[in-house]
C-alpha positions as CSV (number, residue, x, y, z in Angstrom):
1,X,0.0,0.0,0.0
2,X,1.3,3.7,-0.7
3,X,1.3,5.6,2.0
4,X,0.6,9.6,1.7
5,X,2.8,11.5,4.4
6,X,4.6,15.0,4.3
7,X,6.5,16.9,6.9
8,X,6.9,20.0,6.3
9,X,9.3,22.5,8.5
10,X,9.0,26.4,8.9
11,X,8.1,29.2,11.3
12,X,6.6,32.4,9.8
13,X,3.2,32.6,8.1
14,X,5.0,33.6,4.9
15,X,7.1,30.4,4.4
16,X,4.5,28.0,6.4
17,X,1.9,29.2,3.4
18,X,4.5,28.3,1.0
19,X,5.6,25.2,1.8
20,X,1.9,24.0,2.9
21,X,0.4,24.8,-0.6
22,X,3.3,23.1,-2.8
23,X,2.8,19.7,-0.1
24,X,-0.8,20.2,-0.8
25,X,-0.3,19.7,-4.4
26,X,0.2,16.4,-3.9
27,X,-3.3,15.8,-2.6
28,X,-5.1,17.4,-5.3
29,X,-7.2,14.4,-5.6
30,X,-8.8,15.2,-2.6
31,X,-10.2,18.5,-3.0
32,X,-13.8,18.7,-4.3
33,X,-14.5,20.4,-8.5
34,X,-17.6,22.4,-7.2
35,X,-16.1,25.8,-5.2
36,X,-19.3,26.0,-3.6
37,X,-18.5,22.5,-1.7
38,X,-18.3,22.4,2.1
39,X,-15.3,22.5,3.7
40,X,-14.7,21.6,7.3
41,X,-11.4,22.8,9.4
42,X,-11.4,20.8,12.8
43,X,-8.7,22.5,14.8
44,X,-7.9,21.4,18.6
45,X,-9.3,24.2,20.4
46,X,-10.1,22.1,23.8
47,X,-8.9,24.3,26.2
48,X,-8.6,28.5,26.2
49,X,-5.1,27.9,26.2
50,X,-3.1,30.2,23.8
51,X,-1.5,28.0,20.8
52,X,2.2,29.0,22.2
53,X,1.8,26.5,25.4
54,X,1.3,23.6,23.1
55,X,-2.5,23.2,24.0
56,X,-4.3,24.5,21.1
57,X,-3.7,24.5,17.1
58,X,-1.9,27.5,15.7
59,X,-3.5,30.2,14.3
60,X,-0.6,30.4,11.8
61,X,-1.6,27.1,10.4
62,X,-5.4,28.3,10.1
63,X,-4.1,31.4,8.4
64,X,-2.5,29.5,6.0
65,X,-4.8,27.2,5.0
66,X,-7.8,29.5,4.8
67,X,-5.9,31.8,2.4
68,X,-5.1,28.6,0.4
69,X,-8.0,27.4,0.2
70,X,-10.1,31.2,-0.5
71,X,-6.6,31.5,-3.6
72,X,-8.3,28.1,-4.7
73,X,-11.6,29.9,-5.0
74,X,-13.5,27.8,-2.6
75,X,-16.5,30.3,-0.8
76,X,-17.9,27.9,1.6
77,X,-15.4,27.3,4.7
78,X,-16.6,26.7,8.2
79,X,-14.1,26.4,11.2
80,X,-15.5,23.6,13.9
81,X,-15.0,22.4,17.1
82,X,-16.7,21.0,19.7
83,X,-14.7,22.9,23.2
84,X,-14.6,20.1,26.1
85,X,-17.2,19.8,28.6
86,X,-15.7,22.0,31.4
87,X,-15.7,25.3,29.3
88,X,-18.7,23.9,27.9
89,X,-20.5,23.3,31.1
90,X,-19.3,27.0,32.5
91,X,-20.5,28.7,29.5
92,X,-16.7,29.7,28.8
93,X,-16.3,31.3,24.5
94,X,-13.2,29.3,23.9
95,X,-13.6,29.8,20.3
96,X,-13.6,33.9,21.1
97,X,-11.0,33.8,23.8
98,X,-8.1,31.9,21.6
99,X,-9.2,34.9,18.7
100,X,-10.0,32.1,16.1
101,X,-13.4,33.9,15.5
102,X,-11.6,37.0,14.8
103,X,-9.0,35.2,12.4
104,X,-12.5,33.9,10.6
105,X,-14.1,37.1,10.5
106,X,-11.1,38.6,8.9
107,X,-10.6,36.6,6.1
108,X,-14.5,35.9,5.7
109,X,-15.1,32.6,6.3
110,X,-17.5,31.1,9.8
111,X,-17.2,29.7,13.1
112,X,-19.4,26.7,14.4
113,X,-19.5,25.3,18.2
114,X,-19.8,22.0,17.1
115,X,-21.6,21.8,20.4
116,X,-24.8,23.1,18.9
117,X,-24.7,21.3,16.2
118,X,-27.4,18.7,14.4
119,X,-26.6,15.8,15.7
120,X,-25.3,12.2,13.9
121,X,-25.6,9.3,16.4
122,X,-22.8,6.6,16.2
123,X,-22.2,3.5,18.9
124,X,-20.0,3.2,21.3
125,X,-18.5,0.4,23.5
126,X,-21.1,-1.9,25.1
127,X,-23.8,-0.1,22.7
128,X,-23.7,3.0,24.1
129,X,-25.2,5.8,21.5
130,X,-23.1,8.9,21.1
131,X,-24.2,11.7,19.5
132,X,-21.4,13.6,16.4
133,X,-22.4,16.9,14.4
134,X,-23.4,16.1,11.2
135,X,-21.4,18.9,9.9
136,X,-18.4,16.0,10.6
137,X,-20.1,13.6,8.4
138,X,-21.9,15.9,5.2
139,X,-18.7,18.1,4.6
140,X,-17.3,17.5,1.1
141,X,-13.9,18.4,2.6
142,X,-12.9,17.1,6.5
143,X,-9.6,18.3,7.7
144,X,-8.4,17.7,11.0
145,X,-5.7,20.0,12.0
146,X,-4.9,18.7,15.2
147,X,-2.4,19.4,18.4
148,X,0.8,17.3,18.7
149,X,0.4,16.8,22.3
150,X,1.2,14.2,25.6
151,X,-2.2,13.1,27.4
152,X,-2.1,11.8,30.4
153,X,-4.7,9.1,29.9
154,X,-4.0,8.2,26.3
155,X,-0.3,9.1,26.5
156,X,-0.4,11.1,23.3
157,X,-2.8,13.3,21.4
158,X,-3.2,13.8,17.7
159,X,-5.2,12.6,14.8
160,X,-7.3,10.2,16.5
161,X,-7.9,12.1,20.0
162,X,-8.9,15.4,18.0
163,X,-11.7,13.9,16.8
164,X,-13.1,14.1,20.2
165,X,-14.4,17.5,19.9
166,X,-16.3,16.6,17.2
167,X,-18.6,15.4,19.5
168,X,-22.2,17.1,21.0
169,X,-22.2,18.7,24.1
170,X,-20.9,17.6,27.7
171,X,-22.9,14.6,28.0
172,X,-21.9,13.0,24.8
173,X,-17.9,13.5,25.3
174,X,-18.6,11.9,29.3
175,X,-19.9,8.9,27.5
176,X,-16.1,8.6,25.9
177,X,-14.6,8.0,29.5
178,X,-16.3,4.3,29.6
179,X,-13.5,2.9,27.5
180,X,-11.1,6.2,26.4
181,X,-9.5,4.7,24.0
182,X,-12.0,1.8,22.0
183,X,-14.4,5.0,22.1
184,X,-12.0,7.3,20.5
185,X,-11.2,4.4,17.5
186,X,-14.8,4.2,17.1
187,X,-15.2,7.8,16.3
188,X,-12.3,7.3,13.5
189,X,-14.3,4.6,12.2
190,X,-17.5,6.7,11.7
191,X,-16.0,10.1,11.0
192,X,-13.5,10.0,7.9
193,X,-11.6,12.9,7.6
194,X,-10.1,13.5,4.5
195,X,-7.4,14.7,5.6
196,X,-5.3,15.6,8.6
197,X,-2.6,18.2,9.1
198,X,-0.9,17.8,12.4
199,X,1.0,21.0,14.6
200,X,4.1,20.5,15.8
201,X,5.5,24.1,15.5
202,X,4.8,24.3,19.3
203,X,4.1,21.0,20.9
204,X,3.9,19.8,24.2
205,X,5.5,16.9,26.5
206,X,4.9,16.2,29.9
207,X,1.8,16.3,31.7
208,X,-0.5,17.6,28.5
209,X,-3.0,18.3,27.6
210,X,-3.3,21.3,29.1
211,X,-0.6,20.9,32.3
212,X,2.5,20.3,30.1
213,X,5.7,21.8,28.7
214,X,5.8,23.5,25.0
215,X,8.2,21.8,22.7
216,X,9.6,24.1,19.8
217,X,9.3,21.9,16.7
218,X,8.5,24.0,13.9
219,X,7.0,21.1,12.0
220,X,3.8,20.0,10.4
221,X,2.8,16.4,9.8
222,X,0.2,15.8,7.2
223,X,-1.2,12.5,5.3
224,X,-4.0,10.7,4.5
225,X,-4.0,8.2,7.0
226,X,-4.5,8.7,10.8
227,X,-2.9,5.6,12.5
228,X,0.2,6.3,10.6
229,X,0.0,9.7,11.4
230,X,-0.2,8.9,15.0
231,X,2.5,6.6,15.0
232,X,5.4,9.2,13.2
233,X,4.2,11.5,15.8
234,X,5.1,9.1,18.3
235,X,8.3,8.1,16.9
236,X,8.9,12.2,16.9
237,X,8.5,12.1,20.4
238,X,10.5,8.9,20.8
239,X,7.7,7.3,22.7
240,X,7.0,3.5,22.9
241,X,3.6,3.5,20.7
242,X,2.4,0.9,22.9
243,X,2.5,3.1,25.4
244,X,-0.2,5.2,23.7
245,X,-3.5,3.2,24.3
246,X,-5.2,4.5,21.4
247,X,-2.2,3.1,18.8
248,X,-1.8,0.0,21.2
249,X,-5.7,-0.4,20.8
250,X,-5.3,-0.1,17.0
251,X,-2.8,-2.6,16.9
252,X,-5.0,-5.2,18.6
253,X,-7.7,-4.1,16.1
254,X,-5.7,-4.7,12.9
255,X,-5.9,-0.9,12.1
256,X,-1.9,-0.6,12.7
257,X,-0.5,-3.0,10.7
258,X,3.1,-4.1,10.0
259,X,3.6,-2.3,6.9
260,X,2.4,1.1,9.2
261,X,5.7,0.4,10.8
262,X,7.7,-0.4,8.2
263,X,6.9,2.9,6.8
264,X,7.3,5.0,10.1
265,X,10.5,3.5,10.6
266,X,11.6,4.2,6.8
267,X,11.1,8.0,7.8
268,X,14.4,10.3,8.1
269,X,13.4,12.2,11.2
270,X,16.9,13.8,12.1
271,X,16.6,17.4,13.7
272,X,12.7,16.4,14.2
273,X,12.7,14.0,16.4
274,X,13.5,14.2,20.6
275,X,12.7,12.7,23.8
276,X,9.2,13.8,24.8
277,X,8.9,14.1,28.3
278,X,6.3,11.1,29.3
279,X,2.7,12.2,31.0
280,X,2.7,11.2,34.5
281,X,-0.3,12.1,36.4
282,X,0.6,12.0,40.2
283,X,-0.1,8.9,42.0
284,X,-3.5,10.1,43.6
285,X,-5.2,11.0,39.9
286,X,-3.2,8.2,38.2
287,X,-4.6,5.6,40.6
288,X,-8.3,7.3,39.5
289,X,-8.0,7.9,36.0
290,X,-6.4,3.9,35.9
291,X,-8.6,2.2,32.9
292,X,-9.5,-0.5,35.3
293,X,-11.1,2.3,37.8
294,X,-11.9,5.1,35.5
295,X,-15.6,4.2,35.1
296,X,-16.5,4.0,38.5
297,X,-15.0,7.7,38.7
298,X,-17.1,8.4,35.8
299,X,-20.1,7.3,37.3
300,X,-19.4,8.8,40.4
301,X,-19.3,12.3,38.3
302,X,-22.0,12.2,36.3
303,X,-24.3,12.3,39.3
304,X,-26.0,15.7,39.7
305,X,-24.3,15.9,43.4
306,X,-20.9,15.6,41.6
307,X,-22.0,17.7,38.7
308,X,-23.2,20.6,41.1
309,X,-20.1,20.5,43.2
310,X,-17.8,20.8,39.8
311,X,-19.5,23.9,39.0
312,X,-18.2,25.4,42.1
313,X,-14.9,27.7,42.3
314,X,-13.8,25.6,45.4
315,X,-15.0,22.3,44.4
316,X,-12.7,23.3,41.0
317,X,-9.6,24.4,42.9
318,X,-9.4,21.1,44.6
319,X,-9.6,18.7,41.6
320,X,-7.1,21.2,40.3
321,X,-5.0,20.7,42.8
322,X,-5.6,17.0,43.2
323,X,-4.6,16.5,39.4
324,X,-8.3,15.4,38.5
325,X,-8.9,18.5,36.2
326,X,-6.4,20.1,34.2
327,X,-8.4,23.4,33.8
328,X,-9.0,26.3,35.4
329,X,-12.6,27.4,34.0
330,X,-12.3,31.2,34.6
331,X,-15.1,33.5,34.0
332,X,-12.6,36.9,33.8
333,X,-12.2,37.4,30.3
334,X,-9.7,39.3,29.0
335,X,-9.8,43.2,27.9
336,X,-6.4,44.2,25.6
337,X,-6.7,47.7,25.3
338,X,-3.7,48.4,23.2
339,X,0.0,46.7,22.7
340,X,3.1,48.6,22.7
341,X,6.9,48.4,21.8
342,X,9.2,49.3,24.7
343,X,12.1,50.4,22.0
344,X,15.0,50.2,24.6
345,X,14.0,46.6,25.1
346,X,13.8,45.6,21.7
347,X,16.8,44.3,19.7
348,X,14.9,43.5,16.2
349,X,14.9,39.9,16.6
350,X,11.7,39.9,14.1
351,X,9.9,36.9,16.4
352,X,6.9,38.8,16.9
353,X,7.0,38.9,12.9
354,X,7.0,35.1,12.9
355,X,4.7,34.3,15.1
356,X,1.9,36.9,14.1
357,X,-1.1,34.8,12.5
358,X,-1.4,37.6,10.2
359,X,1.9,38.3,9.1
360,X,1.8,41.5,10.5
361,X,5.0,44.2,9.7
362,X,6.3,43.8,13.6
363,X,7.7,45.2,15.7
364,X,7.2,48.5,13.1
365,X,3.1,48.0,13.6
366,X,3.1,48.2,17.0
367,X,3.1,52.2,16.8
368,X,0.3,52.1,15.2
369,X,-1.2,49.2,16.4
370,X,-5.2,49.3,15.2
371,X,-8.4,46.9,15.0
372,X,-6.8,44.4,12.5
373,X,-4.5,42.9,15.1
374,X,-6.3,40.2,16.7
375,X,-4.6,40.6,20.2
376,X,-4.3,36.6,20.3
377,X,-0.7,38.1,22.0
378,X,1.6,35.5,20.1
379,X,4.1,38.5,19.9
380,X,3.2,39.4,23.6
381,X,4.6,35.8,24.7
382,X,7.3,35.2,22.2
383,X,9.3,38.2,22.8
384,X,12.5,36.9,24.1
385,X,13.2,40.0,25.8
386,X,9.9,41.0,27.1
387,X,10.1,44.5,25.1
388,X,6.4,43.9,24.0
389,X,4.4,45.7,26.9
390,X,0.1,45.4,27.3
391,X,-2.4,47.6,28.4
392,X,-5.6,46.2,29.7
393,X,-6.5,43.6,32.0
394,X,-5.2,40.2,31.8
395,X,-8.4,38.1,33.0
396,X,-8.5,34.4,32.6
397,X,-4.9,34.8,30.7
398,X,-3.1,35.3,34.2
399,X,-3.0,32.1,34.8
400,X,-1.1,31.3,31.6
401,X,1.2,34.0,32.1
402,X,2.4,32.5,35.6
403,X,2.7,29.3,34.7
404,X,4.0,29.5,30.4
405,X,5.4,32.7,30.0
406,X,8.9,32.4,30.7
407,X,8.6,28.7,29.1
408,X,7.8,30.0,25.8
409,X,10.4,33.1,26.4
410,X,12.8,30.5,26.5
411,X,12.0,28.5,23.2
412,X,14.0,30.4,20.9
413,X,16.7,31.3,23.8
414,X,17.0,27.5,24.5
415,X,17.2,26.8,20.8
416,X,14.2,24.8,20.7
């Protein structure tokens, strides 16, 4: 069988859009006659975690791909995802708060909470009925563009995992938790996307998804075919696939095959690959979270006792603390009155020019900063020297700025 894989390397919007649009040649096949067909991006936005942690896809890849795909004429493109149950549950825009609704509304294409969506009803383990958005299922064009991320249940997140916020609403993505991982194949057997374009230019090792360490890759993985997919990404990360219960799952299924491996291992990988850190939930939430345990927890959670406590700001800081949630769902959203260049800081390292989604003329556009910056702060964080200085109130972002800011200060300092 012939495989269809590219890695791509780059940094800035400019080059990324380059190099993304000659690989995509080679997938011509794929993309519908009719410019009026329906096109589906399914990024990772699970958590309201800026893209620069490792959490949540890059802007820089949505940018991209959207101007690609408006230069290729097509007039019907809908971003989607399905936000996880928490921010879900406590009403919490994701969607706004990582600025993806402003990157749509800028290059005139839409947003959908998948959330909301008409639903599609597939079957899990044991019988169970899930419900999917149809959107997942009718679009001419599916592509998953998900995170490159640990887990700490699964061990690692990508192609298959991202499918997960396809799902509708909190009580569907609960029913997952029964059996993570058969679930999780079972919604790759029902939803098809066409294809899938992984982010690795900031990923994440350690205790992801959302309590880990960014990675500076500057890679993309894209193909056809999501178990392979999943399995270069963990040979990037120099992780024992088994170890990943959703490829080890696959395996046992027949949907990893020997000729998957023979392939992955055929790959030149040199300057990609490195030793992810391993997710290791402490010993109190590993011992709950254990597959063997996991759906008594879930049981115990999905009673409206639980569910009422879990909606409480102290109930929240102590699975927090305890390791049980990764999230903190806070309601303080963020107000970014303007951004400025401290000039004495600033040595002209042009990051901020690399990382902007829009390809903005930084740090020059900072004096005269106006309403087509999307304040997604990108430049804010990379800025090695700290010389990019905000005004407004930081909100729910606080929290990222104590515990990633001098992480992703360091990415470029550190050399990766």
């Amino acid at each position: 069988m012939k495989y269809r894989l590219d890695i791509i390397r780059s940094l800035s919007l400019k080059y990324l859009k380059i190099r993304l649009n000659d690989a995509l040649e080679s997938y011509h096949d794929l993309f519908p006659l009719s410019r009026d067909s329906k096109i589906l991006l399914k990024p990772n936005l699970n958590s309201n975690m800026n893209a620069l942690t490792g959490n949540t896809t890059d802007l820089r890849i949505l940018s991209a791909l959207i101007q690609i795909l408006k230069e290729k004429g097509y007039r019907s493109i809908v971003i989607g995802e399905g936000t996880n149950s928490g921010f879900y549950r406590n009403k919490i825009g994701v969607i706004s708060r990582l600025k993806v609704d402003t990157l749509a509304k800028y290059y005139g294409v839409k947003v959908k909470d998948l959330n909301f969506a008409t639903p599609f009803e597939i079957e899990f383990d044991n019988g169970i009925k899930a419900k999917v958005a149809r959107d997942c299922v009718d679009a001419d064009l599916f592509i998953n563009l998900p995170k490159l991320k640990t887990h700490f249940e699964i061990g690692m997140s990508a192609c298959l995992k991202n499918l997960m916020g396809c799902l509708i609403g909190q009580e569907n993505k609960k029913k997952t938790h029964y059996n993570l991982a058969e679930n999780i194949i079972r919604i790759n057997q029902n939803l098809r996307p066409h294809l899938h374009i992984v982010d690795g230019l900031i990923a994440m090792e350690g205790l992801g998804p959302t309590r880990g360490t960014p990675v500076r890759l500057d890679t993309i993985i894209m193909g056809t075919d999501p178990y392979l997919i999943d399995l270069v990404c963990a040979k990037i990360a120099s992780f024992d696939y088994k170890k990943v219960r959703t490829l080890h799952l696959a395996e046992q299924k027949g949907l990893l095959t020997s000729a998957h491996h023979r392939y992955a291992e055929s790959l030149e990988l040199n300057g990609i690959q490195r030793p992810f850190k391993f997710p290791k939930a402490n010993p109190f939430a590993g011992f709950i979270h254990h597959p063997k345990r996991q759906k008594y927890f879930i049981a115990i959670r999905n009673t409206p006792l639980f569910s009422y406590l879990s909606s409480t700001d102290w109930f929240g800081k102590l699975l927090f603390h305890t390791g049980l949630r990764q999230d903190v769902f806070s309601k303080a959203e963020i107000s970014c009155d303007s951004l400025y260049l401290d000039t004495e800081m600033c040595n002209e390292c042009g990051l901020c020019r690399d990382y902007c989604p829009l390809a903005l003329d930084l740090p020059k556009y900072l004096h005269h900063i106006d309403d087509k910056c999307l304040r997604c702060l990108y430049c804010f964080m990379i800025c090695p020297h700290g010389a990019i200085r905000f005004e407004g109130n930081f909100g729910f972002f606080q929290e990222q700025i104590k515990q990633y800011e001098d992480l992703i200060r360091q990415l470029h300092s550190k050399g990766g």
